[in-house]
C-alpha positions in Angstrom: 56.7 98.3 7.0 56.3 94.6 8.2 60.0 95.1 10.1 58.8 98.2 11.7 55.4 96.7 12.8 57.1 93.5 13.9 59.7 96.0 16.2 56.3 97.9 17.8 54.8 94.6 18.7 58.0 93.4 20.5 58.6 96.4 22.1 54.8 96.8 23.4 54.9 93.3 25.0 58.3 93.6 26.3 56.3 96.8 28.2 53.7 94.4 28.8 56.0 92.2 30.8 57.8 94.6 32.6 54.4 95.9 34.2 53.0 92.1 34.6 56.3 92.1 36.5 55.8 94.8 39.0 52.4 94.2 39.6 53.4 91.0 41.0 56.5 92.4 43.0 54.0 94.7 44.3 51.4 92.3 45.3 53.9 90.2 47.1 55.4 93.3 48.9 52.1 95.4 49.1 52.7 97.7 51.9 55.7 96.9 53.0 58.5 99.3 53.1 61.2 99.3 50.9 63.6 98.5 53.6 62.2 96.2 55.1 62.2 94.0 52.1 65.8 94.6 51.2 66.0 93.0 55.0 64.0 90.2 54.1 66.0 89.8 50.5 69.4 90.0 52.2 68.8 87.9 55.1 67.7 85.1 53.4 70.7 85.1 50.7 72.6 84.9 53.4 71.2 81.9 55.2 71.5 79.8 51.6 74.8 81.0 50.9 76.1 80.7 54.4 74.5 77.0 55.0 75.9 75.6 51.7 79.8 76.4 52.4 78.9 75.3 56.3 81.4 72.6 56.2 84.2 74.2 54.2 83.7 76.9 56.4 84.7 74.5 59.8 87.2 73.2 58.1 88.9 76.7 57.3 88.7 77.7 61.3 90.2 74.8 62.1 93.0 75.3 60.3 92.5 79.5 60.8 93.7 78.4 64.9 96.5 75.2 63.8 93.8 72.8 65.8 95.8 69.3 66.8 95.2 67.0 63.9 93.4 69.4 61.3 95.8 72.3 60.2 98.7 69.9 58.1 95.6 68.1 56.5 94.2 68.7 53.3 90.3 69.5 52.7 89.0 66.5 51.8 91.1 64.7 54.5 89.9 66.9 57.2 86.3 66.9 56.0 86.6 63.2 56.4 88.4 63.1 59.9 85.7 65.7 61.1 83.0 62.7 59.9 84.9 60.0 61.7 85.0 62.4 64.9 81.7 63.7 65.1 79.5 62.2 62.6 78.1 64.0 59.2 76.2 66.7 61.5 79.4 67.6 63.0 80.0 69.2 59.2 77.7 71.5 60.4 78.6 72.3 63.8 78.3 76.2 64.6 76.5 76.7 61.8 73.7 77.8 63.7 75.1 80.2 65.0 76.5 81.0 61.8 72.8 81.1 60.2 71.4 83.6 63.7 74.4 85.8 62.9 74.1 85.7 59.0 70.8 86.5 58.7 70.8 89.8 60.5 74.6 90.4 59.5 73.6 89.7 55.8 70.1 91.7 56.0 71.9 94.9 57.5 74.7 94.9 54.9 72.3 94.7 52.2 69.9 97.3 53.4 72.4 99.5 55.0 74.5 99.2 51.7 71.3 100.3 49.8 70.4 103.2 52.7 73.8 104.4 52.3 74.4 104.3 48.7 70.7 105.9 48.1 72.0 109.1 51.0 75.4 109.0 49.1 73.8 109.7 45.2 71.4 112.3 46.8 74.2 114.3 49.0 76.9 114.1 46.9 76.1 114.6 43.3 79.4 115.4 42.2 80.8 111.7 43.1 78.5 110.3 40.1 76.5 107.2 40.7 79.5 104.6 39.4 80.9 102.1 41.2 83.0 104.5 43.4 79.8 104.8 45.2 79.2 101.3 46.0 82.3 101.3 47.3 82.4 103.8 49.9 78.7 102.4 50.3 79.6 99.0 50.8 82.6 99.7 53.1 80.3 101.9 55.4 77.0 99.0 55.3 80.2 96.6 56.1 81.2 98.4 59.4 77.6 98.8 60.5 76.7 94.9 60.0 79.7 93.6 61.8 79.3 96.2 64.7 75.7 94.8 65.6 76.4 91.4 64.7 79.8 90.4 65.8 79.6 88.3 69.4 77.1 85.8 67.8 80.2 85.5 65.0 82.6 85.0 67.9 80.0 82.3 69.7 79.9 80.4 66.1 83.8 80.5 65.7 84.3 79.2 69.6 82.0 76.5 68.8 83.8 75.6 65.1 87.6 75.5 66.4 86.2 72.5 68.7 86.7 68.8 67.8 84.7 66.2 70.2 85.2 62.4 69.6 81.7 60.5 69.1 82.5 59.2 72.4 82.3 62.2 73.9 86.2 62.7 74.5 86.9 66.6 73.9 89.8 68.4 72.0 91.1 71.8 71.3 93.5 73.9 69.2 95.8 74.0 71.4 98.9 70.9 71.6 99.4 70.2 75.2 97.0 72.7 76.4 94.7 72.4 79.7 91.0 71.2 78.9 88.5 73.9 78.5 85.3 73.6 79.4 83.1 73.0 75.8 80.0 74.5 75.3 77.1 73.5 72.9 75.0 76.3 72.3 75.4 80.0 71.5 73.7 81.5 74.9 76.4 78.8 76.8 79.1 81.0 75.3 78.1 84.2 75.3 77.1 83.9 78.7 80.9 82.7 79.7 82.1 85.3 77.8 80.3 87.6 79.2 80.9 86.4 82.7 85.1 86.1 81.8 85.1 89.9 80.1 82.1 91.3 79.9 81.0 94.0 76.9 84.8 93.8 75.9 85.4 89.9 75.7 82.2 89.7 73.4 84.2 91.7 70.9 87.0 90.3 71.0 89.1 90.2 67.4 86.4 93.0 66.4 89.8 95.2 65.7 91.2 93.3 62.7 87.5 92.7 61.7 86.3 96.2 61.3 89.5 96.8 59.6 88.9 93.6 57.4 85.6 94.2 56.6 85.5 98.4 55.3 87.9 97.2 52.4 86.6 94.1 51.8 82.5 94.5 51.3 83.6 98.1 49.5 85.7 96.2 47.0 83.4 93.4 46.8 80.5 95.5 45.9 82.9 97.5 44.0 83.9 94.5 42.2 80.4 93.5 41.6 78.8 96.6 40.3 82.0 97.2 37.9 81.7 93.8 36.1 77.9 93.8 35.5 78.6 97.5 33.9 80.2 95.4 31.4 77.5 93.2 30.8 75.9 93.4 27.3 72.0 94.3 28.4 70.9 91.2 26.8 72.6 89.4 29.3 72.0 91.3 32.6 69.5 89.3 34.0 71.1 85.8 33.3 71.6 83.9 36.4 75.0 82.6 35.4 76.5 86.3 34.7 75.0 87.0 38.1 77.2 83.7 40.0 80.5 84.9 37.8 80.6 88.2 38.9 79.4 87.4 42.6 81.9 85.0 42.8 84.9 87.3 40.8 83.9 89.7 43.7 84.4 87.3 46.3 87.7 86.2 45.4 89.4 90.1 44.9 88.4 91.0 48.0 89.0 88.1 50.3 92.4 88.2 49.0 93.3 91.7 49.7 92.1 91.1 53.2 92.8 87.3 54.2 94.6 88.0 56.7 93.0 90.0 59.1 90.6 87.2 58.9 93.6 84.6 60.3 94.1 87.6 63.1 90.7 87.6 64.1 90.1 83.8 64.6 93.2 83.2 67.0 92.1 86.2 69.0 88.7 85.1 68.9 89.8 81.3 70.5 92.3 83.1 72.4 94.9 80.6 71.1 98.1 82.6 70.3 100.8 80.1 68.6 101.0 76.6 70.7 104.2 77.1 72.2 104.9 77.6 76.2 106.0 81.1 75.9 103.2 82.3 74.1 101.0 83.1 76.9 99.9 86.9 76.3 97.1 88.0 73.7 97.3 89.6 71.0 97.0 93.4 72.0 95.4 94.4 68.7 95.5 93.9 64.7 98.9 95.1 64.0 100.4 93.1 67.1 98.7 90.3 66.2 99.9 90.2 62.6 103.7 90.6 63.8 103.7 88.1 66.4 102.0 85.6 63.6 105.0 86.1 61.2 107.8 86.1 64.0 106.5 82.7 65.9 104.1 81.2 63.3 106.0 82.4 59.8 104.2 84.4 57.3 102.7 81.5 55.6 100.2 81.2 58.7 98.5 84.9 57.9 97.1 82.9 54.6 96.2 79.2 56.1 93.2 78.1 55.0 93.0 80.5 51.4 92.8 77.5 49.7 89.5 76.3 51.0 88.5 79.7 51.5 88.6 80.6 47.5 86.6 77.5 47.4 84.2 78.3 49.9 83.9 81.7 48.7 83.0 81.3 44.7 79.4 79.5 45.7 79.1 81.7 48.8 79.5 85.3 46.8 78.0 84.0 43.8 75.0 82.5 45.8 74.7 85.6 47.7 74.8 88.1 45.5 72.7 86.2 42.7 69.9 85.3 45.4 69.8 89.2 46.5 69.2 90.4 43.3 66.4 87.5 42.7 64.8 88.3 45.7 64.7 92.3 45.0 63.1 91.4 41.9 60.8 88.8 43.6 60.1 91.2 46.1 59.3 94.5 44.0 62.2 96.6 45.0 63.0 99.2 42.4 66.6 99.5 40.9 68.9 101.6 41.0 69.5 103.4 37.8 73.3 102.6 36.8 72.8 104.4 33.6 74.4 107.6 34.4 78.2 105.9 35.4 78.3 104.7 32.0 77.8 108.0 30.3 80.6 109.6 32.8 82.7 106.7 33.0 
């Protein structure tokens, strides 16, 4: 009798909780769309996760586009030349424009991703509501994000793959090339783009990109969904189960798609291997990759996968952990997962 009384009481306050809980979600959200708080909850996991791998992040362009000095270094060498060079803010260089493009990239993806998996589960019953569905969800929120997003990520990669001395002395990626003119803010080189190419030049590497990005956000919200299924229920809302499968996500899928991402940064520079003879561009993805492994060696589609499975365990984990704080934060209804365990 005691037992049974004891298992009431918890059970009533456990309600208790959950509705103290959404009252406060919806008094911090209190009339504001759903979607627009999955904007606000995505964009602002992406500016913490974004600005806390800034300077692994540098260091992996530079060594994405072989810059004169950087790519035969290792990270904590480069990180340290980078210091000498530029001082401990040049860490951080492009990261603003990292932060202007993340936080719209990373609020469509997550809203979008929702949009679509929400239109998915109503129109198409028969696929279930398992993981399948976040993948073909993610894949499609992916390809939208990078479409609206991508010249601010080629401003913030031009403005990386630069090294200027303290003094002011100014060097590229390329060994033996002509000076370029450097630019220090994103409207400087947009506008040159713009001026050099117009509507095409700002996308630019958007090829290998697109193709990067559908298999990569579907399998990392694949990945994601698929490991907290296996989750006791006890431990769902842990913040550390949260990190390890946001970063386990992370890692499968950059991977798999690596290098496209190598592809994408050397057309993005422009800066094709360093030698003479190498003067066209790279016509598109699949050209791009070829002429890598021919004149750069195979090895060159994956520089910089080291630092990048460092970068990308806090940057996943961050990401995905903060989103799901900040949908609870914010009052944003789950979505029930209940029904791909029965089927599965």
């Amino acid at each position: 009798m005691d037992s049974s009384q004891s298992q009431q009481g918890s059970k009533l306050a456990g309600l208790v909780e959950n509705a103290s809980i959404q009252r406060d979600g919806s008094r911090l959200g209190h009339g504001v769309p759903i979607y627009a708080k999955e904007l606000i909850a995505g964009g602002f996991a992406g500016a913490i996760s974004k600005t806390t791998v800034a300077p692994l992040e540098r260091v992996k362009i530079l060594w994405q586009t072989r810059t004169a000095g950087f790519h035969t270094l290792g990270v904590y060498q480069s990180l340290k030349r980078l210091s000498k060079h530029e001082g401990f803010l040049g860490l951080y260089k492009g990261n603003g424009a990292s932060v202007i493009r993340i936080v719209p990239y990373a609020a469509l993806h997550f809203m979008t991703y929702e949009r679509y998996k929400s239109w998915i589960l109503s129109n198409y019953p028969m696929l279930g509501s398992g993981p399948i569905v976040d993948l073909l969800a993610g894949s499609a929120a992916g390809g939208t994000s990078v479409i609206c997003t991508y010249p601010l990520d080629l401003a913030r990669t031009k403005l990386a793959y630069r090294v200027v001395e303290k003094k002011g002395s100014f060097k590229d990626g390329v060994k033996g090339g002509h000076s370029q003119t450097g630019h220090n803010s994103i409207k400087s080189v947009l506008t040159s783009v713009y001026r050099e190419g117009g509507v095409r030049g700002l996308y630019r590497g958007a090829g290998p990109t697109i193709t990067g990005i559908l298999p990569y956000a579907g399998l990392k919200f694949y990945t994601y969904e698929t490991l907290k299924l296996h989750v006791p229920e006890e431990h769902q809302k842990s913040i550390l189960m949260r990190l390890s499968c946001g970063a386990l996500a992370g890692l499968f899928g950059q991977t798999l798609t690596y290098p496209l991402d190598v592809v994408k940064r050397q057309m993005q520079v422009g800066n094709l291997e360093n030698a003479a003879h190498e003067n066209a561009r790279y016509r598109n993805t699949f050209h791009g990759l070829r002429t890598i492994v021919q004149n750069q060696g195979w090895r060159q589609l994956f520089a910089g996968v080291s630092i990048n499975y460092i970068r990308i365990v806090p940057s996943a984990a961050i990401s995905f952990t903060t989103y799901d704080m900040m949908k609870s934060w914010l009052g944003i209804p789950p979505q029930q997962k209940s029904r791909s365990v029965s089927t599965g």
